[in-house]
VEXDREN-2710 file (C-alpha; in Angstrom, 1 decimal):
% VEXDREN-2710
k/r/px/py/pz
1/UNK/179.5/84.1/69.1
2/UNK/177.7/83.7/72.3
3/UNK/179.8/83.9/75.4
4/UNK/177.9/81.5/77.4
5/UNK/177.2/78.6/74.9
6/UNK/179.5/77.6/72.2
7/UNK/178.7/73.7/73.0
8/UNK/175.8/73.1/75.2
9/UNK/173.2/75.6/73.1
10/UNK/170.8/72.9/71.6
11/UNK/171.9/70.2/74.6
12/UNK/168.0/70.8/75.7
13/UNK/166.9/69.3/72.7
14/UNK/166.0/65.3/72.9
15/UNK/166.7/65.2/69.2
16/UNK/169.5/66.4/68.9
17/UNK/171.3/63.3/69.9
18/UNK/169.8/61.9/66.6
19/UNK/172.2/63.0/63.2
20/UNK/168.8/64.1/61.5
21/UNK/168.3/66.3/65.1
22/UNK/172.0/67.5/64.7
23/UNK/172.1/68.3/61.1
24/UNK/168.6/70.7/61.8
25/UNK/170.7/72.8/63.9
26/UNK/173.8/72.9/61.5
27/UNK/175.5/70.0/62.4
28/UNK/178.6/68.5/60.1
29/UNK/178.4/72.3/58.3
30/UNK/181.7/73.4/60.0
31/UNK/183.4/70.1/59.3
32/UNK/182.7/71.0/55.4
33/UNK/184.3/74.6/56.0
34/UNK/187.4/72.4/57.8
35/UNK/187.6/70.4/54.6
36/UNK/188.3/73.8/52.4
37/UNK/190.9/74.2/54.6
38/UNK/194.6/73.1/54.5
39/UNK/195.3/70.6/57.4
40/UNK/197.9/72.9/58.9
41/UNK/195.6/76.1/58.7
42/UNK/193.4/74.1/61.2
43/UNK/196.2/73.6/63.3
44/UNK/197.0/77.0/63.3
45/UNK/193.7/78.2/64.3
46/UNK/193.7/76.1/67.1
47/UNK/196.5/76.9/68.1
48/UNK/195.8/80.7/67.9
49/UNK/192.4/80.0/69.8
50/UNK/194.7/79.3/73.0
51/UNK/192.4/76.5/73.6
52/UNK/193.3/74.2/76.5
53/UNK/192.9/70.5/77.4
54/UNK/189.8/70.6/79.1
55/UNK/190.4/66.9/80.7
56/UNK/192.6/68.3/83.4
57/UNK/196.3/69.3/82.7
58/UNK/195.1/72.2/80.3
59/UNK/198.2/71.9/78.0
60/UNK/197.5/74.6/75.1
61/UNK/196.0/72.1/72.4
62/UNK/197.3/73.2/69.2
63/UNK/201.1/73.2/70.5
64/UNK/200.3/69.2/71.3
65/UNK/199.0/68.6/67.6
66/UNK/202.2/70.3/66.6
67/UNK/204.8/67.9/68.4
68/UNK/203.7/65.8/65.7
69/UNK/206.2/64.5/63.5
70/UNK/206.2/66.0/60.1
71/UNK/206.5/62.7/58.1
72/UNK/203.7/60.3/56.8
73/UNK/204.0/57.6/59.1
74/UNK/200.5/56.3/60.4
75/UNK/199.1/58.8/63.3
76/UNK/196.2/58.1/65.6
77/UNK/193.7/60.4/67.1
78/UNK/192.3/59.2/71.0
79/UNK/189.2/60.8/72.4
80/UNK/189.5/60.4/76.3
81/UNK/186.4/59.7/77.2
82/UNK/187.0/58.1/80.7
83/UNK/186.1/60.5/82.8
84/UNK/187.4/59.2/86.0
85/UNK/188.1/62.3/88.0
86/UNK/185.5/62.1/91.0
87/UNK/182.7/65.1/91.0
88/UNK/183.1/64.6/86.9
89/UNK/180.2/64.4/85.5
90/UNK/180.4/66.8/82.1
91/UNK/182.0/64.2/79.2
92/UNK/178.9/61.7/80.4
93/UNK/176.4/64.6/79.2
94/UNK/178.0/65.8/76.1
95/UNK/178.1/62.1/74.7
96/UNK/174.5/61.1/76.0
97/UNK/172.5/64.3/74.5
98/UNK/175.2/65.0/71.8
99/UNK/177.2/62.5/70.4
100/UNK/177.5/63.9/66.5
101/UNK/179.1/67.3/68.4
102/UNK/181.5/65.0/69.3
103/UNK/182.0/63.0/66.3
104/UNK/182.2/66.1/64.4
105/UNK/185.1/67.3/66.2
106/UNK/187.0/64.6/65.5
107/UNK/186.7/64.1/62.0
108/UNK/187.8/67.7/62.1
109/UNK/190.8/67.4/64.4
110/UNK/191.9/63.9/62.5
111/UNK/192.1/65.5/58.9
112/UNK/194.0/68.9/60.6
113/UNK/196.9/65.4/61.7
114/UNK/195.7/62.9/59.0
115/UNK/195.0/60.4/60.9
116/UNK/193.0/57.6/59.1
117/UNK/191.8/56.0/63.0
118/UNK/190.6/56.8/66.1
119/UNK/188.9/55.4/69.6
120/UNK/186.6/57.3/71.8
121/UNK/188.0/55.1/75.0
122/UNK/184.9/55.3/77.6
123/UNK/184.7/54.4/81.0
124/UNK/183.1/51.1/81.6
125/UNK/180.5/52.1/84.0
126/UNK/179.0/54.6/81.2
127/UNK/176.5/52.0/79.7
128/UNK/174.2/55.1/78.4
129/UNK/177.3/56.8/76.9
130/UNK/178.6/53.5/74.9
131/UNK/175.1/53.4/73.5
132/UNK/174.3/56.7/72.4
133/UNK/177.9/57.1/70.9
134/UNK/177.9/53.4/69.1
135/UNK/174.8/54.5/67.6
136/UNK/175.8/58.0/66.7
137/UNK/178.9/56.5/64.9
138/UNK/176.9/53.7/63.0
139/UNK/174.6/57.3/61.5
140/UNK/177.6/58.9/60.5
141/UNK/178.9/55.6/58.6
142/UNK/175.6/55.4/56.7
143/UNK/175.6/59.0/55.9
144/UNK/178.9/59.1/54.5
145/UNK/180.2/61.0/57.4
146/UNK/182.8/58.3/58.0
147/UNK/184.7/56.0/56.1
148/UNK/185.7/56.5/52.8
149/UNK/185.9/59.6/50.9
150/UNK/184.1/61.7/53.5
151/UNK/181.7/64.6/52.3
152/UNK/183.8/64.2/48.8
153/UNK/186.8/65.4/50.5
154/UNK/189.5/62.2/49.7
155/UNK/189.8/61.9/53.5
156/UNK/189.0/58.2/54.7
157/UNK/188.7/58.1/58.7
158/UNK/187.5/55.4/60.6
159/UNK/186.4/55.6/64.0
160/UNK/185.1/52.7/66.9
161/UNK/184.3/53.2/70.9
162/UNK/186.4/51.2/73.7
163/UNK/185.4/51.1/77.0
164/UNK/187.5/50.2/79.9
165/UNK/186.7/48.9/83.4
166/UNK/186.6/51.7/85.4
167/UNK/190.1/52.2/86.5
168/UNK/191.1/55.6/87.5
169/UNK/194.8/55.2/86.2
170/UNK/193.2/54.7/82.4
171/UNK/192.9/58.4/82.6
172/UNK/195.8/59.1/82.1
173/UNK/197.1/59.1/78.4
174/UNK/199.4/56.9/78.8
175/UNK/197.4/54.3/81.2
176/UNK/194.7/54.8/78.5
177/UNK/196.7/53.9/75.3
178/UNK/198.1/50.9/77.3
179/UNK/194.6/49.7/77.7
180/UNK/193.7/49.8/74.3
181/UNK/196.5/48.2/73.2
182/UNK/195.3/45.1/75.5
183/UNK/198.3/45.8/78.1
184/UNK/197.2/46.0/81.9
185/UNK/196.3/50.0/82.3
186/UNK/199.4/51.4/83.5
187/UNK/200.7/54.8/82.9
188/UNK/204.6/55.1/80.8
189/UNK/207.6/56.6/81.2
190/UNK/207.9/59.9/78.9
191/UNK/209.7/60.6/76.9
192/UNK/208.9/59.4/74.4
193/UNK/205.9/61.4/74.4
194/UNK/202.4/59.5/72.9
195/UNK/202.6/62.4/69.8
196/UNK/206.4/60.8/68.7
197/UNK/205.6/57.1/69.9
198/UNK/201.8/56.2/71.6
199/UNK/199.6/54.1/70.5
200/UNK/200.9/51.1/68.8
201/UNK/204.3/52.9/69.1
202/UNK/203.1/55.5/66.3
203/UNK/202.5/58.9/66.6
204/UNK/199.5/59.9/69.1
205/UNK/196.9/62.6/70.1
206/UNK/194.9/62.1/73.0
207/UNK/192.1/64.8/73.5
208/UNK/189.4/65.2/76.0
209/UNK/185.4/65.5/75.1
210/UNK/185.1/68.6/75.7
211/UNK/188.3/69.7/74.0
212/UNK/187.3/67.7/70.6
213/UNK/183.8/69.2/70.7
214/UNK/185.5/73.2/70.9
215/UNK/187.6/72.4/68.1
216/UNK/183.4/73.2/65.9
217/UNK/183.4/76.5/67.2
218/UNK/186.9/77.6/66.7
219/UNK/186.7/76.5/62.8
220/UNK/183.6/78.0/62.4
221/UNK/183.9/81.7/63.8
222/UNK/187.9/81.9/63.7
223/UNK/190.6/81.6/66.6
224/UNK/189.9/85.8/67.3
225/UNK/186.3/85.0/68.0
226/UNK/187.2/82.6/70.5
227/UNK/189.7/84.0/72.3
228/UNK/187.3/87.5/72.5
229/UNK/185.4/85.0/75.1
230/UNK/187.4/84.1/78.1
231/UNK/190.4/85.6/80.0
232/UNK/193.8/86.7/78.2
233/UNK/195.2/83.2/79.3
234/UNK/192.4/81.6/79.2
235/UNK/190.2/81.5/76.2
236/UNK/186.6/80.3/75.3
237/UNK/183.9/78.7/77.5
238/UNK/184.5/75.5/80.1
239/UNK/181.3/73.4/81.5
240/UNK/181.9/72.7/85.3
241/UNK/180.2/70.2/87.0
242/UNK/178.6/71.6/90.2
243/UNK/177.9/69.2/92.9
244/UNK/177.7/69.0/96.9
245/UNK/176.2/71.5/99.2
246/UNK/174.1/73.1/96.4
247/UNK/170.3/73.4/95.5
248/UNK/170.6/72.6/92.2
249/UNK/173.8/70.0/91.1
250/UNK/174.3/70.0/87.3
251/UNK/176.3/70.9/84.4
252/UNK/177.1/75.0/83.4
253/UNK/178.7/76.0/80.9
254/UNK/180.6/79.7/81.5
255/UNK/183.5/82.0/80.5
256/UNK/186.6/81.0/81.7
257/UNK/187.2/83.4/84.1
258/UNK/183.6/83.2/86.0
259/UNK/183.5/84.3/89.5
260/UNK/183.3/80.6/91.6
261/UNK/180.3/82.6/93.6
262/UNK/178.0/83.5/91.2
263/UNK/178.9/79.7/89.5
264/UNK/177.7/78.6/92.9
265/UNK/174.8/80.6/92.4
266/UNK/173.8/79.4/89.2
267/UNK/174.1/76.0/90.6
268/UNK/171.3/77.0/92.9
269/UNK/173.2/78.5/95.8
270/UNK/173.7/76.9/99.3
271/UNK/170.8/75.5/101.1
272/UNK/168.9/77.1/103.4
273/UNK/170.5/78.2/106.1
274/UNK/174.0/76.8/105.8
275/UNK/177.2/78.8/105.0
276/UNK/179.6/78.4/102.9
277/UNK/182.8/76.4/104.4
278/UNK/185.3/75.4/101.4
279/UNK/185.4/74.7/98.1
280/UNK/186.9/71.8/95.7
281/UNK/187.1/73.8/92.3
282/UNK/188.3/71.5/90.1
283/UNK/187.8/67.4/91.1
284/UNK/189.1/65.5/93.7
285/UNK/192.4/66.1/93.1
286/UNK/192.1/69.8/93.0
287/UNK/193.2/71.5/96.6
288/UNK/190.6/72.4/98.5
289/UNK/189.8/76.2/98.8
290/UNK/188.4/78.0/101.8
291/UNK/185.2/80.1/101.7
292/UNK/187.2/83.2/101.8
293/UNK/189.5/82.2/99.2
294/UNK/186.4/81.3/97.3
295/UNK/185.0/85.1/97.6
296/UNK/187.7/86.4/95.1
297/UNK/188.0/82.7/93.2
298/UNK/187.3/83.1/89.3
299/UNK/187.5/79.9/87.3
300/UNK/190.6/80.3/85.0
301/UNK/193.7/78.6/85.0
302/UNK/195.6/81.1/86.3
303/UNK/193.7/82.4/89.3
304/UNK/193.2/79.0/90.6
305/UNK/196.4/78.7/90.4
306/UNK/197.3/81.5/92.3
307/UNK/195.1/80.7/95.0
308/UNK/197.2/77.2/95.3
309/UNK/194.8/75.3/93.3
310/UNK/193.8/73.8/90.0
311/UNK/191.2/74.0/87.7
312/UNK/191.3/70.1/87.3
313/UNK/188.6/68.8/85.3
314/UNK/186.1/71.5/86.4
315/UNK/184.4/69.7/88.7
316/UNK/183.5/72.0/92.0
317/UNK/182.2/70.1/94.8
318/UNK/180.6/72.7/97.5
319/UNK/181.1/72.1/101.0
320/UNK/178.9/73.6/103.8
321/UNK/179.2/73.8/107.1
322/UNK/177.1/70.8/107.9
323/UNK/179.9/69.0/106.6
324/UNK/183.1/67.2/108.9
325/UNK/186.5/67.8/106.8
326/UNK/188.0/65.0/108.5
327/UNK/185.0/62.7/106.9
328/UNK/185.5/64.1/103.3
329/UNK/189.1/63.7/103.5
330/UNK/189.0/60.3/104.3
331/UNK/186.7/59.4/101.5
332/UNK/189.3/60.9/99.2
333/UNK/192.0/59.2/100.3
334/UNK/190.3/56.1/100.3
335/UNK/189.4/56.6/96.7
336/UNK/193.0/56.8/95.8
337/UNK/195.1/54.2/97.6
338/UNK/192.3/51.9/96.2
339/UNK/193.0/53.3/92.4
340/UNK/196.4/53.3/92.5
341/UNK/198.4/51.0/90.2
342/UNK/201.2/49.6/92.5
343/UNK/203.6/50.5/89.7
344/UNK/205.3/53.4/92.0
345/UNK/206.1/52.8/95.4
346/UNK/205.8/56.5/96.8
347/UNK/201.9/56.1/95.6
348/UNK/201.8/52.6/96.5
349/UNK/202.7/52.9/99.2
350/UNK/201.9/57.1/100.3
351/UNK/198.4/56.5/99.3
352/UNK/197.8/53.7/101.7
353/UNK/199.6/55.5/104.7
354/UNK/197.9/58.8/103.7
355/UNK/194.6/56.4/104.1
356/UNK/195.0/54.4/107.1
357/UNK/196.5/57.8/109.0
358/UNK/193.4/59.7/108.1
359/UNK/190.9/56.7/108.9
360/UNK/192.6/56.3/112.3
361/UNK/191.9/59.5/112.9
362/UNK/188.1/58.5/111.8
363/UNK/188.5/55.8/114.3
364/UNK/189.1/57.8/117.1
365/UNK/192.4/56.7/117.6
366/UNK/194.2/59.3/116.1
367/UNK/197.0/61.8/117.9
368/UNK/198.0/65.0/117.2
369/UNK/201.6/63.8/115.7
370/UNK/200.0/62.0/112.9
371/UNK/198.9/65.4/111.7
372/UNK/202.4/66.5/110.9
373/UNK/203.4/62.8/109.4
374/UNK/200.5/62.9/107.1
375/UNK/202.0/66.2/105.9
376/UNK/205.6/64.4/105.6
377/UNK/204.4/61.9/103.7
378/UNK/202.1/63.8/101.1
379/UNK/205.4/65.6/100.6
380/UNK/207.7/63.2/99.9
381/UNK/204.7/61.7/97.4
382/UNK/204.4/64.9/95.0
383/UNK/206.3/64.4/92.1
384/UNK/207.8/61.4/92.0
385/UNK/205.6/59.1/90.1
386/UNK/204.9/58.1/86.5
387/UNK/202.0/59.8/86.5
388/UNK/200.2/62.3/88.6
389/UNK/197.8/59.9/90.8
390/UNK/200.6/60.0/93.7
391/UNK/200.1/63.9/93.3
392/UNK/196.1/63.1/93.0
393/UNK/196.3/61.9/96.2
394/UNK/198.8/64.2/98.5
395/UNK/197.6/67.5/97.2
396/UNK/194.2/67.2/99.0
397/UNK/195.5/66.0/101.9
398/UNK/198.2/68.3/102.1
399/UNK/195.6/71.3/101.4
400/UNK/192.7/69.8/103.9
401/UNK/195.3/68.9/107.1
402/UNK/196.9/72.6/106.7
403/UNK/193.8/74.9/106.1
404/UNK/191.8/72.8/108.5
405/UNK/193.9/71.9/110.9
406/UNK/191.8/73.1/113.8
407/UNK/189.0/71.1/113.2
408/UNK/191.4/67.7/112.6
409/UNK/193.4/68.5/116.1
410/UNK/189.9/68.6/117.7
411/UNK/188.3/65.2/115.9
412/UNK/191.9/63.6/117.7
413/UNK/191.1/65.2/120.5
414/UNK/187.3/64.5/120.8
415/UNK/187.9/61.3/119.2
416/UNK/186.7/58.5/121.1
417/UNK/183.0/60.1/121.5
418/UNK/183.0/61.1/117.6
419/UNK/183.6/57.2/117.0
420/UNK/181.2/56.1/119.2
421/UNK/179.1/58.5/117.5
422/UNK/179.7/57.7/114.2
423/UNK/179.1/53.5/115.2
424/UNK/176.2/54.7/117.1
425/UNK/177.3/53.2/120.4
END
């Protein structure tokens, strides 16, 4: 099993968005192995794989399929496909130039639950995405690859798209299943948890893209194989997004457990004569890391973690030092009091003091002392929320204020001349 691409091998090739294209290069042969198999055994691999939720929380896959309840009520398989997370740009790719990857998966990870439906829920503003994926769907019907009696196999599935409006908050699994069930997109309380009581109030798995599409690999070489590539915590292969500061912004698919400098590096490197200033490893949300930090950084779970960060979604955004942290930060925090629900007032209303705070600053009518208050108030947002957008938004701003706070105390300081700069006065 190549280390470097168990998903994005044949992505180069314009046909193999096509089933005919798919098929050439062994497409829907795993998902016969998978039916040979008994449901649980795919479970099991999974779950042996150590394969993580490659949407952002990285909860251990297998272990979520397993909180299922063990009875034959109707279950329901959700492909998360909304892809809101700012520097995000990986699930867009793996639908437009592979769609039956994705379709495969499924089928694959509905007959390990038996689930007889499921939704790939897509973010509105994907129009290419919804196409390709409609289209891919309305092959495999045709084929036999969905519907009745897949493949000979008994097993009936049925699949459609959804696509939301662009909200943020429909990320989360809860927010999601809300939306599809026509409700306004707003996070739950849990317990219960979507895999007791989710969508329609039976028993739920929400998955990622990219965490549906590793599910081929791990059938077809075994859970060892897998977990060979990786770190000892985290297994297999994860596509980062690479944008910012960098020469050549794309998609790259590496290891867990890459060192964040040579992923640079594969992303083109900095350009020409800047340096390196800090580093947002895993979307928006992620804390922000500092170009030392990012010297030692490898892209695993773990060691982001250690470092006071996140792997996230796995989009890195490179900052150089042409760029003003004071700017950036205000564009995320701008980003998130606008996305925020209302349901919860310490985001409701954190994420607006968080933003005017930092755009006063911007203003040039910032002092010193709001630098400690936005600090007080991030804290008092973390953790006390439905769902993790409150965190979304005080993590950043808790990470840029405290590992940049020189350059914030001097934007207060030189304030009134960087406005006037800024409105060209």
């Amino acid at each position: 099993m190549s280390e470097s691409q168990l998903l994005t091998e044949h992505y180069h090739k314009d046909t193999y968005k096509s089933l005919k294209g798919y098929q050439a290069d062994g497409g829907y042969e795993v998902l016969k192995k998978a039916f040979k198999m008994e449901p649980q055994a795919i479970i099991d691999e999974v779950k042996a794989s150590g394969l993580r939720g490659r949407g952002g929380a990285g909860f251990p896959t297998g272990v979520k399929w397993g909180f299922l309840p063990r009875n034959d009520e109707t279950r329901y398989l959700l492909c998360n496909a909304d892809e809101g997370e700012p520097g995000t740009f990986k699930d867009r790719m793996m639908m437009e130039r592979a769609p039956h990857q994705l379709i495969e998966g499924m089928i694959i990870s509905a007959f390990a639950i038996n689930s007889p439906k499921s939704y790939i829920y897509i973010r509105g503003e994907y129009d290419q995405c919804i196409e390709t994926v409609t289209a891919a769907i309305k092959e495999a019907y045709d084929a036999g690859l969905l519907g009745e009696n897949i493949l000979g196999s008994g097993f009936k599935h049925d699949m459609d798209v959804y696509y939301g409006a662009g909200a943020y908050i429909c990320g989360d699994e809860t927010g999601m299943i809300s939306s599809l069930e026509g409700l306004k997109g707003q996070p739950k309380l849990k317990p219960p948890f979507p895999a007791v009581q989710g969508y329609l109030k039976k028993p739920t798995i929400v998955n990622n893209v990219e965490t549906l599409a590793a599910v081929i690999p791990i059938i077809d070489k075994g859970a060892e194989a897998y977990k060979a590539i990786g770190t000892e915590k985290s297994s297999g292969t994860k596509l980062f997004s690479v944008s910012g500061c960098v020469e050549k912004a794309g998609n790259f698919e590496v290891p867990l457990g890459y060192p964040l400098m040579d992923l640079i590096e594969l992303a083109g490197g900095l350009r020409p004569g800047r340096k390196l200033k800090a580093v947002i490893p895993g979307g928006s949300s992620a804390p922000v890391l500092t170009a030392e930090e990012c010297l030692t950084a490898k892209m695993d779970y773990e060691d982001l973690s250690a470092k006071g960060s996140m792997l996230g979604s796995g989009a890195v955004m490179v900052i150089d030092d042409s760029q003003n942290m004071v700017d950036l930060l205000g564009v995320i925090m701008h980003f998130y009091h606008h996305e925020s629900c209302g349901q919860c007032t310490p985001c409701r209303e954190g994420t607006g003091w968080l933003s005017k705070m930092v755009h006063s600053i911007l203003e040039g009518k910032g002092r010193i002392a709001d630098l400690d208050l936005i600090l007080k108030v991030a804290n008092q947002m973390k953790g006390k929320t439905i769902c993790a957008l409150s965190d979304a938004a005080a993590l950043p701003a808790l990470s840029f204020v405290t590992k940049f706070r020189d350059e914030f105390e001097d934007y207060i300081k030189r304030g009134h001349q960087y406005a006037a700069e800024a409105l060209h006065v």
